[in-house]
LOKOLSE-765805 format. One record per residue (C-alpha): x, y, z; residue in three letters. Coordinates in nm, 2 decimals, always signed. Example, Ala and Ser with C-alpha at 12.3 -4.5 7.8 and 13.67 -1.06 7.14 Angstrom:
2
     east    north       up   pake
    +1.23    -0.45    +0.78    ALA
    +1.37    -0.11    +0.71    SER
//
This chain:
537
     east    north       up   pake
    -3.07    -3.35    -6.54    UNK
    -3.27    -3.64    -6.47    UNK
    -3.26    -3.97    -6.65    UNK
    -3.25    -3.92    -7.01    UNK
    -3.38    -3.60    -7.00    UNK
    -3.40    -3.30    -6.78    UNK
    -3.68    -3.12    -6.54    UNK
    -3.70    -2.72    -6.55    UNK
    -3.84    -2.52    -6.33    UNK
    -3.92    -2.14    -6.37    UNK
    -4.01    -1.79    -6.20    UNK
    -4.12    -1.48    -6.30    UNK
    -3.86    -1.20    -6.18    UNK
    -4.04    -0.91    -6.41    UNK
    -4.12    -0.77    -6.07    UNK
    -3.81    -0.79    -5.95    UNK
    -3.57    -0.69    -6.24    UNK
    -3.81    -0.37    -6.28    UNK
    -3.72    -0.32    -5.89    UNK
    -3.38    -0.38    -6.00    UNK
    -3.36    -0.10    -6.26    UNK
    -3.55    +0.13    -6.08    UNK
    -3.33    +0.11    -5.82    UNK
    -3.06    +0.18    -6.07    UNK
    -3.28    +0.45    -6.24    UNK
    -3.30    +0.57    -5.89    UNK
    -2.91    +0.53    -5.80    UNK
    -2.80    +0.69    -6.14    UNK
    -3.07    +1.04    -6.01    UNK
    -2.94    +1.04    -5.73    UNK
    -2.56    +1.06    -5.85    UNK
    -2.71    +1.30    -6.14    UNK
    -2.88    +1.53    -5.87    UNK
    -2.58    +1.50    -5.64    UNK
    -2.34    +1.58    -5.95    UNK
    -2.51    +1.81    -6.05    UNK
    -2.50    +2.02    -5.71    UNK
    -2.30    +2.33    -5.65    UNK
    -2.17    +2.25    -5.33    UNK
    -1.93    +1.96    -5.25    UNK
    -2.13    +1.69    -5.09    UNK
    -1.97    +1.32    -4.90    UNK
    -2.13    +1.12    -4.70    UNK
    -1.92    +0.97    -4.41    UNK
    -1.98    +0.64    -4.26    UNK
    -1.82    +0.59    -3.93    UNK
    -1.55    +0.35    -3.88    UNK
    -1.57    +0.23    -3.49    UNK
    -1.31    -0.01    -3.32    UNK
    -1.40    -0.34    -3.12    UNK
    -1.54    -0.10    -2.84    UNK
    -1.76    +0.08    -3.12    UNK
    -1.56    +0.39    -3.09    UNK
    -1.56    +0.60    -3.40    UNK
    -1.20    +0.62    -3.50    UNK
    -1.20    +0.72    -3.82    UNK
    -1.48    +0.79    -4.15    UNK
    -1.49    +0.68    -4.46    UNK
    -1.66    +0.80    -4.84    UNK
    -1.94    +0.62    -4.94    UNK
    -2.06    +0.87    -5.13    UNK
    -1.90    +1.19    -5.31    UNK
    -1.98    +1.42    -5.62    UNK
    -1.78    +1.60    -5.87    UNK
    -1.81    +1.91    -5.71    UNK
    -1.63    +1.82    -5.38    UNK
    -1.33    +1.63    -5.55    UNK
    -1.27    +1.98    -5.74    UNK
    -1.35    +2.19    -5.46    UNK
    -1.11    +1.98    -5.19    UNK
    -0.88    +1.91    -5.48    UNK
    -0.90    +1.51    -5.38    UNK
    -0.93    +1.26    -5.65    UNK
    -1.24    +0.99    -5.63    UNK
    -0.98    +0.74    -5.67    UNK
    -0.85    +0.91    -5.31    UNK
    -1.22    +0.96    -5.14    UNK
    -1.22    +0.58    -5.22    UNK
    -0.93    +0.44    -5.06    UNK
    -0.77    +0.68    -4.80    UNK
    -0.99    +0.77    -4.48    UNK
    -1.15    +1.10    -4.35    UNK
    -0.78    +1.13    -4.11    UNK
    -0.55    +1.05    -4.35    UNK
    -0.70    +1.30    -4.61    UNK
    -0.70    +1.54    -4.33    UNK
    -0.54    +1.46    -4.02    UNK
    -0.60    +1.81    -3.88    UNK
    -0.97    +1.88    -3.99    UNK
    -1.32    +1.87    -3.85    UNK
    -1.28    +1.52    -3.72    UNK
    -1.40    +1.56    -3.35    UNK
    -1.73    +1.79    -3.44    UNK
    -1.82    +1.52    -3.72    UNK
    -1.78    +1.27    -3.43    UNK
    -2.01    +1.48    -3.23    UNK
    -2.30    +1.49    -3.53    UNK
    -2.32    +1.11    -3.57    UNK
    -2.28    +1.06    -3.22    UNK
    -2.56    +1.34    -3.05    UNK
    -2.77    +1.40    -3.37    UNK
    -2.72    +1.75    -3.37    UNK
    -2.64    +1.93    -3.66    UNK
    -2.33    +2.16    -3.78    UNK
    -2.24    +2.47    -3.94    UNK
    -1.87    +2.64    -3.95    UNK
    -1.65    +2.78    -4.20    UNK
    -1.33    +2.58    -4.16    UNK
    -0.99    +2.69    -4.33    UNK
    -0.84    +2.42    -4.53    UNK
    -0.47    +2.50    -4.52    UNK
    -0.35    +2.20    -4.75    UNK
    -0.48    +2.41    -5.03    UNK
    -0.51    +2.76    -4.88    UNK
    -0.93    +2.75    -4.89    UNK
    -1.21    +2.85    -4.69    UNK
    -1.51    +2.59    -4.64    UNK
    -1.86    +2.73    -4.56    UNK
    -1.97    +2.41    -4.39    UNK
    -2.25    +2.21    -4.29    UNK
    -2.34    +1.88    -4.12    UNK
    -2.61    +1.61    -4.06    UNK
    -2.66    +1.27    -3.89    UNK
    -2.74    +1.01    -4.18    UNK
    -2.77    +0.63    -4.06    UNK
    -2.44    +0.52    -3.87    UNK
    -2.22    +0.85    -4.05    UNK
    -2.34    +1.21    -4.17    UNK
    -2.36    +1.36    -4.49    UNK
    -2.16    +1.68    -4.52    UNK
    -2.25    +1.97    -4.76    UNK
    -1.96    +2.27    -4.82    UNK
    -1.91    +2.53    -5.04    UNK
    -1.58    +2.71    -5.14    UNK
    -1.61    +3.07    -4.95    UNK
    -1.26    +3.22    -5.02    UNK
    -1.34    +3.49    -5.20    UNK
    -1.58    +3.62    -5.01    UNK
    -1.37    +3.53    -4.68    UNK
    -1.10    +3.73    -4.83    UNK
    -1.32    +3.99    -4.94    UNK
    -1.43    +4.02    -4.56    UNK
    -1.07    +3.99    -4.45    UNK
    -0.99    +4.29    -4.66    UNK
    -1.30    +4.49    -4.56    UNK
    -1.20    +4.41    -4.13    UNK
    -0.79    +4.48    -4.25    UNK
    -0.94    +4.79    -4.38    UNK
    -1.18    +4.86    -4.11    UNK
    -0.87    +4.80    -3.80    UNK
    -0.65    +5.06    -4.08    UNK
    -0.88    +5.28    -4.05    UNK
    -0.98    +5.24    -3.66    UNK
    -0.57    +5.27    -3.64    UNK
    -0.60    +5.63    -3.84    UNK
    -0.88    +5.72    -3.66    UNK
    -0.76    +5.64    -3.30    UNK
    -0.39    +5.79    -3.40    UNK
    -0.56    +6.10    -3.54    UNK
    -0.45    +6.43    -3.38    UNK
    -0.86    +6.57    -3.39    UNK
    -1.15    +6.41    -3.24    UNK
    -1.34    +6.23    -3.53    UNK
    -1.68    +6.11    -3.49    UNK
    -1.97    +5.98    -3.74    UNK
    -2.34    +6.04    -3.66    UNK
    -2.60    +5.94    -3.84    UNK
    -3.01    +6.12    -3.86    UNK
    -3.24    +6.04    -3.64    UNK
    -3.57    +6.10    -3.78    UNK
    -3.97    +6.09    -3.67    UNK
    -4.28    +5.98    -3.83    UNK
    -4.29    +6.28    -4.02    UNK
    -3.92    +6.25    -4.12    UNK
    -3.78    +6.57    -3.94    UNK
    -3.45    +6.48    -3.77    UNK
    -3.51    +6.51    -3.38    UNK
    -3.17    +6.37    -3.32    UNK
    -2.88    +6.18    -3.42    UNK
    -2.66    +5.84    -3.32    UNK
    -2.29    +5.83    -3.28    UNK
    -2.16    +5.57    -3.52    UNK
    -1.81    +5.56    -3.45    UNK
    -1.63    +5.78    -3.14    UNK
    -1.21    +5.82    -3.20    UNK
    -0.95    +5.82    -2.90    UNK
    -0.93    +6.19    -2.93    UNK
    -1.28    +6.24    -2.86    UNK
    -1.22    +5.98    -2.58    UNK
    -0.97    +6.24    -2.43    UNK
    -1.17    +6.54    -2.48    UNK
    -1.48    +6.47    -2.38    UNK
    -1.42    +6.22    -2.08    UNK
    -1.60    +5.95    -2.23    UNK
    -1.48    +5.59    -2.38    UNK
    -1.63    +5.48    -2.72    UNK
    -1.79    +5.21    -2.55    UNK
    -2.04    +5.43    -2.33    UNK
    -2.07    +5.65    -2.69    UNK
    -2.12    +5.46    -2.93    UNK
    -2.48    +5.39    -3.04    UNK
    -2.62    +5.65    -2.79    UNK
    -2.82    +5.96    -2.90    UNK
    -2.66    +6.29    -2.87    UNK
    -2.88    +6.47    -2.71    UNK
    -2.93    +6.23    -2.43    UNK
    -2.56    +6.23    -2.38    UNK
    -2.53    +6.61    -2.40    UNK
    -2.81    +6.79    -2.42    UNK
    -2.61    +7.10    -2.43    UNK
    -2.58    +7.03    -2.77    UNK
    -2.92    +7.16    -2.85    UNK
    -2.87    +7.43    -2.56    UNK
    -2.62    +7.60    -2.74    UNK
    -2.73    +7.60    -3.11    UNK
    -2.45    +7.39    -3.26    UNK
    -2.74    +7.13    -3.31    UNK
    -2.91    +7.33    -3.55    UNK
    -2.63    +7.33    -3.73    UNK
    -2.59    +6.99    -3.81    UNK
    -2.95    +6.97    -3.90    UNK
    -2.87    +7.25    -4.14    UNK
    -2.56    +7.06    -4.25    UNK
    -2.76    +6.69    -4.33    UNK
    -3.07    +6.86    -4.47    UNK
    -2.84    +7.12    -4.68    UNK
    -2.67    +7.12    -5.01    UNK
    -2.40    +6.94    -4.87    UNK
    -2.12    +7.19    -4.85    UNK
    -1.88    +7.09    -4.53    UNK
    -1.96    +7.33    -4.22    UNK
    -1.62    +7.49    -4.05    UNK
    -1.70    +7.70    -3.72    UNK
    -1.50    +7.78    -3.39    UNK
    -1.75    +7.82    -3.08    UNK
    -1.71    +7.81    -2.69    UNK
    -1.89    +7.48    -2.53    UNK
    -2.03    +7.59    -2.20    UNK
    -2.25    +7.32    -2.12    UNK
    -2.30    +6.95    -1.99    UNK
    -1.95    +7.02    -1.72    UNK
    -1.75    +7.12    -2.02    UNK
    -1.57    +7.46    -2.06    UNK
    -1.37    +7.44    -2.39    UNK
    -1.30    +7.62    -2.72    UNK
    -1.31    +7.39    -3.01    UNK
    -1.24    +7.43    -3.35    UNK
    -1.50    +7.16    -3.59    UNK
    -1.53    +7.11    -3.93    UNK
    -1.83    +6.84    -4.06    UNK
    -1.92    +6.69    -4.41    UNK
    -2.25    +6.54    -4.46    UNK
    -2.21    +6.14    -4.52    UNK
    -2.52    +5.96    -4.62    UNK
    -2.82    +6.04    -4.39    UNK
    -2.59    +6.21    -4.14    UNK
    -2.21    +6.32    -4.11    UNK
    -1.90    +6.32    -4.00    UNK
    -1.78    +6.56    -3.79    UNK
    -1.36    +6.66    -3.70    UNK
    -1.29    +6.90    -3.44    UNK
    -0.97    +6.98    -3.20    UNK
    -0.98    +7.12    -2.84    UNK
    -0.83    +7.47    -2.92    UNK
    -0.84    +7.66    -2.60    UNK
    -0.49    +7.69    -2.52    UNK
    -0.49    +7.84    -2.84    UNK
    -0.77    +8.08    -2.80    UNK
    -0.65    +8.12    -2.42    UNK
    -0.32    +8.25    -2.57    UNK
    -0.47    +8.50    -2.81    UNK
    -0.70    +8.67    -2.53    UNK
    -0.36    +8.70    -2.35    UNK
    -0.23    +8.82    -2.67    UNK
    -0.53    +9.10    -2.73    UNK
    -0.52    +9.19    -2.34    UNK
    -0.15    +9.25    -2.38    UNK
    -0.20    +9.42    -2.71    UNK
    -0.48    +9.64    -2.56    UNK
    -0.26    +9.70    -2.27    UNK
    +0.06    +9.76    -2.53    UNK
    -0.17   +10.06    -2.64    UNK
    -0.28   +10.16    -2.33    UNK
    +0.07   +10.21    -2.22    UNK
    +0.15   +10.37    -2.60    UNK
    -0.12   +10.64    -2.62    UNK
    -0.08   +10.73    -2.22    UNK
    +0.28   +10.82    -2.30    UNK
    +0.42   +11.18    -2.28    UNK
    +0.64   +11.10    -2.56    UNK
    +0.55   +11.06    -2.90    UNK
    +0.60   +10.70    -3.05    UNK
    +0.64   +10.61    -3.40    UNK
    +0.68   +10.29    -3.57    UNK
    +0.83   +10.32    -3.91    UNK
    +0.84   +10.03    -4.23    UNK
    +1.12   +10.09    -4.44    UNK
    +1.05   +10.21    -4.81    UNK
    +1.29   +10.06    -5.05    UNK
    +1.40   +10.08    -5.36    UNK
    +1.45    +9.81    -5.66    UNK
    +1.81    +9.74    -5.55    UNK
    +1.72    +9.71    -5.21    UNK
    +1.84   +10.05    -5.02    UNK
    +1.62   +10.22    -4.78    UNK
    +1.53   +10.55    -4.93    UNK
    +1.20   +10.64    -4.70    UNK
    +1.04   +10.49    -4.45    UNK
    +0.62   +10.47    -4.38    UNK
    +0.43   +10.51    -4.09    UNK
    +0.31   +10.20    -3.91    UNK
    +0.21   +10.34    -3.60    UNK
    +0.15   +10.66    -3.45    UNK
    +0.03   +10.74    -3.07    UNK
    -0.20   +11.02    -2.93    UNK
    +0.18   +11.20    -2.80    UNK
    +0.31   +11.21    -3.16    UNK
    -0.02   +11.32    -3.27    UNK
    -0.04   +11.58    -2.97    UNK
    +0.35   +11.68    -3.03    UNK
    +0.36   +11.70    -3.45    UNK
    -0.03   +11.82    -3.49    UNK
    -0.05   +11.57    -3.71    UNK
    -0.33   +11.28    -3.74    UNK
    -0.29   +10.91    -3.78    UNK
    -0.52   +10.95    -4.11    UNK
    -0.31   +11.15    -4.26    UNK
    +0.03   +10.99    -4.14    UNK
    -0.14   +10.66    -4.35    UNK
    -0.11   +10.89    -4.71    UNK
    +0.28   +11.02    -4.67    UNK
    +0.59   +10.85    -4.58    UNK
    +0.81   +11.03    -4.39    UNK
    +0.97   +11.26    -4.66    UNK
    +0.66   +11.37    -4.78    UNK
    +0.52   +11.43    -4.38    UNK
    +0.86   +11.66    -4.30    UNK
    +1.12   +11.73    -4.59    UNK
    +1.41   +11.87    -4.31    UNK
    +1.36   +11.54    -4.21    UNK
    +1.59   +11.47    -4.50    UNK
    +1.81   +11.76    -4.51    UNK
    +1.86   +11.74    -4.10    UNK
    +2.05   +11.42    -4.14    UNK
    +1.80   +11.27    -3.96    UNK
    +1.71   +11.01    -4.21    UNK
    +2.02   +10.93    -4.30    UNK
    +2.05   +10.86    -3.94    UNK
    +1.74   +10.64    -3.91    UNK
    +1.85   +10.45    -4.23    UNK
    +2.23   +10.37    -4.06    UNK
    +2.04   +10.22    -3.74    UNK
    +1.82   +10.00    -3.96    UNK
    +2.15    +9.90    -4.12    UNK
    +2.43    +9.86    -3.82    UNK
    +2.18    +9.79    -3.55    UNK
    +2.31   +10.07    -3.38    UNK
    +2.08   +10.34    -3.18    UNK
    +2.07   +10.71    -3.25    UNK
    +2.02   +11.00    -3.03    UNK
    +1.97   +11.34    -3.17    UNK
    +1.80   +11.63    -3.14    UNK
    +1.56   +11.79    -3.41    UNK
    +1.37   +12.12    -3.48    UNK
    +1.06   +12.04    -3.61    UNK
    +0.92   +12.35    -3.86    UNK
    +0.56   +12.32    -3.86    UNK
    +0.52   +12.30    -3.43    UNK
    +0.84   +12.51    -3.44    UNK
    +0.92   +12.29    -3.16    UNK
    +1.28   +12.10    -3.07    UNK
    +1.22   +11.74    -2.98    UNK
    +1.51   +11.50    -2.86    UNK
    +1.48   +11.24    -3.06    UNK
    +1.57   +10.82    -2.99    UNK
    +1.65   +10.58    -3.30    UNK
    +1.62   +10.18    -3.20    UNK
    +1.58    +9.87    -3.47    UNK
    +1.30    +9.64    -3.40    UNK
    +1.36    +9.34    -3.66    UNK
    +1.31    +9.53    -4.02    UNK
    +1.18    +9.81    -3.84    UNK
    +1.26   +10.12    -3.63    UNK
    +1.13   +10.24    -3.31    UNK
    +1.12   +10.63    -3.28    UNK
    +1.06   +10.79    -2.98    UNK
    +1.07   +11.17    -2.88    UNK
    +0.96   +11.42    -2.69    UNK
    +0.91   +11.82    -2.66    UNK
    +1.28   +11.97    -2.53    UNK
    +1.21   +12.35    -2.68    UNK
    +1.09   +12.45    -2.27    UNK
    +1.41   +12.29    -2.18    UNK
    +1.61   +12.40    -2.47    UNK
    +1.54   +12.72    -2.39    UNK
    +1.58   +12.70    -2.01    UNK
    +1.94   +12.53    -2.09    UNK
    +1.99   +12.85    -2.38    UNK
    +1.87   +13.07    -2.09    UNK
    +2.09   +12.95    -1.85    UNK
    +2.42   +12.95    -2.04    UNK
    +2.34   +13.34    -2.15    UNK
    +2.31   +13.37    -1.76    UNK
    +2.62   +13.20    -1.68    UNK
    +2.78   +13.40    -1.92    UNK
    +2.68   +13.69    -1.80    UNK
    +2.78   +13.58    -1.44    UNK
    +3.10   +13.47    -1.58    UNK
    +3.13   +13.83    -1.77    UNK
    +3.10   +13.96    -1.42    UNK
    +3.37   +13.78    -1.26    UNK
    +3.58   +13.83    -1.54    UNK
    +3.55   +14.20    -1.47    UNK
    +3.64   +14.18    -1.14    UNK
    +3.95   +14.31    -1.03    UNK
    +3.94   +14.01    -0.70    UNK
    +4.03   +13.66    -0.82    UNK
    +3.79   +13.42    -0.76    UNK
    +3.79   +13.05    -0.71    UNK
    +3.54   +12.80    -0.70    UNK
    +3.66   +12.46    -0.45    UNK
    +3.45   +12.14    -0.40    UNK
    +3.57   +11.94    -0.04    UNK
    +3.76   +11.60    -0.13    UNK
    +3.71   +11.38    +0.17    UNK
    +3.86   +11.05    +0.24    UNK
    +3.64   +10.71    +0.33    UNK
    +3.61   +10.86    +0.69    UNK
    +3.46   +11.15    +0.59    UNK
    +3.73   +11.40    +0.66    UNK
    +3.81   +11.69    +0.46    UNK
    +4.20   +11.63    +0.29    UNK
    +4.19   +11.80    +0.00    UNK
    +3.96   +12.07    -0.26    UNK
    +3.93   +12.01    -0.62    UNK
    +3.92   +12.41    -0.78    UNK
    +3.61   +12.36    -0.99    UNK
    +3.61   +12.72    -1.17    UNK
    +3.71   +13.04    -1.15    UNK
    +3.75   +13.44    -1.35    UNK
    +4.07   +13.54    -1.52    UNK
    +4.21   +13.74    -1.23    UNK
    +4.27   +13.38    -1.08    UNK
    +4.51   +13.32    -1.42    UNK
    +4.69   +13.67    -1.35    UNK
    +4.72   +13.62    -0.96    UNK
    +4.83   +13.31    -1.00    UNK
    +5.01   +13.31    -1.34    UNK
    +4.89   +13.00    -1.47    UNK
    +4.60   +12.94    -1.72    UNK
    +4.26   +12.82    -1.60    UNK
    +4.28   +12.56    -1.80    UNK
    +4.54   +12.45    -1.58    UNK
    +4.39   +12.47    -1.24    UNK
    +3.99   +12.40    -1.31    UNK
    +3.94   +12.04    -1.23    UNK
    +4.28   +12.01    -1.03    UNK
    +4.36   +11.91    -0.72    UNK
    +4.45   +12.24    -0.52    UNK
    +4.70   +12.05    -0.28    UNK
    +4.90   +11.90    -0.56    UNK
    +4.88   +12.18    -0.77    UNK
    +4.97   +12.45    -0.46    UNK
    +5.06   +12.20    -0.17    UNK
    +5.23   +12.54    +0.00    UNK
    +4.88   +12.61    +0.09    UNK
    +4.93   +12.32    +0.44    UNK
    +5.28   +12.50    +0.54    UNK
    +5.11   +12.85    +0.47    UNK
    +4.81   +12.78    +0.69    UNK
    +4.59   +12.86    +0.45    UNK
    +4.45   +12.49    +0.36    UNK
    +4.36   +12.47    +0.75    UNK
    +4.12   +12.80    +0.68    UNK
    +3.97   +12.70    +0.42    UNK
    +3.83   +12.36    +0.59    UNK
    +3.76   +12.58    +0.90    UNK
    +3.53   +12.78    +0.70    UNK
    +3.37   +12.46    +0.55    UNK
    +3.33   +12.24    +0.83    UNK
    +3.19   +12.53    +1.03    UNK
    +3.02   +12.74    +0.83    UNK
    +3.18   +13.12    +0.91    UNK
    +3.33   +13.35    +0.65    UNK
    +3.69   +13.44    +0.72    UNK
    +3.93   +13.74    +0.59    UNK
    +4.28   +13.77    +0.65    UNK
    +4.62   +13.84    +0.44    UNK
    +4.89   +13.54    +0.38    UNK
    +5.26   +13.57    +0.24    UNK
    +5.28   +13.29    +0.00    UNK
    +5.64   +13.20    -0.08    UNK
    +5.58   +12.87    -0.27    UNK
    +5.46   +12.70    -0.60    UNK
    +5.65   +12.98    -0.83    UNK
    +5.47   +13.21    -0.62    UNK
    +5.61   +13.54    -0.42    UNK
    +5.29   +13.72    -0.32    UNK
    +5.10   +13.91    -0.06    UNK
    +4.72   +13.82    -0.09    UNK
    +4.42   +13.95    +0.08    UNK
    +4.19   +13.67    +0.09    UNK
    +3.82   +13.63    +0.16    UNK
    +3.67   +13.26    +0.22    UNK
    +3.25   +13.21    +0.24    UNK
    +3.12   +12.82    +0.28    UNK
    +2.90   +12.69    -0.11    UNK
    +2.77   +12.37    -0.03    UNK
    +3.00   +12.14    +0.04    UNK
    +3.32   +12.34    -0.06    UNK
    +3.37   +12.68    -0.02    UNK
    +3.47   +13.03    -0.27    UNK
    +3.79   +13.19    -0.23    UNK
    +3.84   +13.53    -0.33    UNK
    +4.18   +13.70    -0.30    UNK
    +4.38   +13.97    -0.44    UNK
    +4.75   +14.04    -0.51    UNK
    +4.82   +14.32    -0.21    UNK
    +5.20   +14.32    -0.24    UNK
    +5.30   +14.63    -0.42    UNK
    +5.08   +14.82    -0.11    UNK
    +5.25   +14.51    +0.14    UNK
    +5.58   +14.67    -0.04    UNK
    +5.54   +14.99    +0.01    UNK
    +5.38   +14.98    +0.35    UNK
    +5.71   +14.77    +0.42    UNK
    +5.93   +15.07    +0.28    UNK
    +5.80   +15.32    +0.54    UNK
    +5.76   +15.13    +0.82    UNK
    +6.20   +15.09    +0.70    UNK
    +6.19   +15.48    +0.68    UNK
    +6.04   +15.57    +0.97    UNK
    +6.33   +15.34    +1.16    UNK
    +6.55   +15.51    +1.01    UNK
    +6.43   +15.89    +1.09    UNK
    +6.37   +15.84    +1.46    UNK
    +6.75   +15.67    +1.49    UNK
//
């Protein structure tokens, strides 16, 4: 005012009222470009104590997308602090950005609310501006794939076979020239030698060029460049300082394959002892003088053995029956030999199979005319049969008894009794006794007794008068030295009265008595030896 009236003064503020709104054009871009981002973005201005140490940050500016994404409210961005939003955060890296300059990038868990952060940083002014993105899923995804990855490592590394993954090598002209272990299991790690570490991304031929030496190359190439069918071979490695069987199987798997394989030489160690003891096992069965059969029994719908079939059948039964292993393969045993059945001697077999028990018989067999002696044994459901050729024997033994009964036919004729004594001798060797081991049947009439009675006895306990008689001391005379003696004894003992002329000759160790009853001519010689007394008194 001035006076009655008033003075006015004016500017012109177009210039600066359209700085004014483009500056608010400018502010309400940059909140629509900020908005409008994908990825939560804040900038933090430092908040420094009296010694200008940063001690905290504060929001100046935030968009929609990182209020959603840290689940915090603008109303919170605006009046709580960087540390009392989250105490536990990035707070000392965000400290280092404003304070060096240099940049940031982490993934940073956000436990509050159970989220992964992908996570960048800058220096702007006295603060920084931070840009993150939510990453869970794909943080869980890759949490799943390295759970899944350490399950299967754990399978792999727990696996009884050695498992390992190759994949093609290949040159200009796309042939494979080799191939690159992938992965390399504990298993392998035992069999080979060689830790996954020193394995893993090597070539295989480098590492054991025996690979190629011994052809089982090849076969992967075959295997990769093939139709894809898995491979499944045993083979001997001899190469590169290994000597091993192994047993592999391999599948193709993308440009290359996976292969499986077990160390199986014990295995294949244990069957060549097998086939050297089952070559030996023959061996010893075809060089035997007996013949050997191995019978399966034939049974019938409830069960009961009623034949039995071949299962083996040496060079000796061959030899011994005539008969051939061919043609033992088309009969059973019925059908080879029907006495076998009306012998008894199946009914034998099928009681061993039954009661476990062995059998020993003999048995003519009609086609060789031959006797064989014949032995029965179980082996689990089966029978062992062994036998051999007896007829030589059979008819040395038949031979022999005719002869013995002709010798004993002989003695029995005799008119002399004759006994048969063994020596009995005593731990010190000396003679004390004679067992009477045989005799004729003038020994029953001398004697009056049955042979039945005196073969096998003892002759002191049976006759003991023999010692008082003198007789017992003769007969070891003639033993122990080896001269015949003959001489005549009065035996008054044993229910015996009797004059005897006896005869002793040493057999072996024992000696044969032969004797005969003189007394009627002892009598009678006794009568005129009374007369002639008598005439000359």
């Amino acid at each position: 005012p001035y006076a009655d009236g008033l003075v006015m003064t004016s500017h012109n503020l177009t210039e600066l009222r359209h700085l004014q709104l483009e500056a608010e054009r400018q502010a309400e871009r940059f909140n629509a470009i900020v908005n409008s981002s994908l990825n939560g973005l804040i900038h933090w201005m430092a908040v420094r104590d009296d010694a200008g140490k940063i001690v905290d940050l504060r929001a100046s500016v935030f968009n929609r997308a990182g209020c959603e994404m840290a689940r915090i409210s603008p109303e919170q961005f605006r009046t709580k602090t960087f540390l009392q939003l989250d105490p536990t955060g990035l707070f000392p890296e965000y400290e280092r950005v404003i304070e060096t300059g240099e940049p940031l990038h982490a993934e940073y868990f956000f436990g509050e609310i159970d989220t992964w952060f992908d996570v960048t940083a800058a220096k702007l002014g006295d603060g920084l501006v931070v840009s993150f993105s939510d990453v869970t899923p794909l943080k869980r995804a890759e949490q799943t794939q390295q759970r899944l990855a350490d399950e299967y490592r754990h399978i792999l590394d727990n696996a009884l076979t050695a498992i390992s993954h190759f994949t093609a090598l290949r040159d200009d002209d796309g042939r494979i020239v080799d191939f690159r272990y992938e992965s390399f299991n504990r298993m392998a790690e035992l069999i080979t030698g060689r830790k996954a570490e020193e394995i893993v991304g090597q070539r295989m031929l480098e590492l054991f060029p025996g690979v190629g030496e011994s052809g089982v190359f090849e076969r992967w190439v075959r295997l990769v460049e093939g139709d894809g069918r898995p491979a499944r071979f045993q083979d001997r490695y001899t190469f590169d300082g290994f000597d091993f069987w192994f047993d592999s199987q391999a599948v193709k798997w993308g440009d290359g394959f996976i292969q499986s394989y077990i160390d199986i030489t014990p295995i294949k160690q244990a069957e060549q002892v097998q086939q050297r003891q089952a070559e030996l096992f023959n061996q010893v069965i075809n060089t035997s003088l007996n013949g050997i059969l191995l019978l399966q029994p034939v049974r019938d719908a409830a069960g009961r053995t009623h034949d039995f079939r071949v299962r083996l059948f040496n060079q000796a039964a061959h030899d011994l029956t005539g008969l051939s292993w061919e043609w033992s393969q088309t009969r059973t045993l019925l059908r080879m030999n029907e006495t076998i059945g009306t012998s008894g001697l199946l009914a034998g077999a099928v009681g061993v199979l039954e009661t476990g028990e062995p059998l020993r018989v003999e048995f003519f067999f009609e086609p060789t005319e031959c006797w064989f002696d014949v032995a029965v044994a179980r082996l689990d459901d089966e029978l062992v049969v062994t036998f051999s050729d007896i007829s030589a024997v059979r008819e040395s033994v038949i031979e022999r008894q005719r002869h013995v009964a002709t010798q004993q036919a002989l003695l029995d004729g005799s008119i002399n009794a004759i006994l048969a004594c063994e020596a009995v001798r005593d731990e010190a060797g000396t003679l004390v006794d004679f067992t009477m081991a045989g005799g004729n049947r003038a020994v029953e009439v001398m004697l009056n007794r049955p042979l039945s009675e005196v073969v096998g006895q003892r002759l002191l306990e049976v006759y003991p008068g023999n010692v008082q008689s003198g007789s017992f001391q003769r007969y070891k005379d003639t033993v122990e030295t080896g001269q015949s003696q003959r001489f005549e004894m009065y035996y008054r003992a044993d229910g015996l009265d009797t004059w005897f002329d006896i005869a002793t000759a040493k057999s072996g160790d024992g000696l044969i008595i032969s004797f005969l009853d003189v007394s009627e001519g002892k009598r009678a010689q006794q009568a005129l030896v009374g007369e002639s007394i008598l005439f000359q008194a």
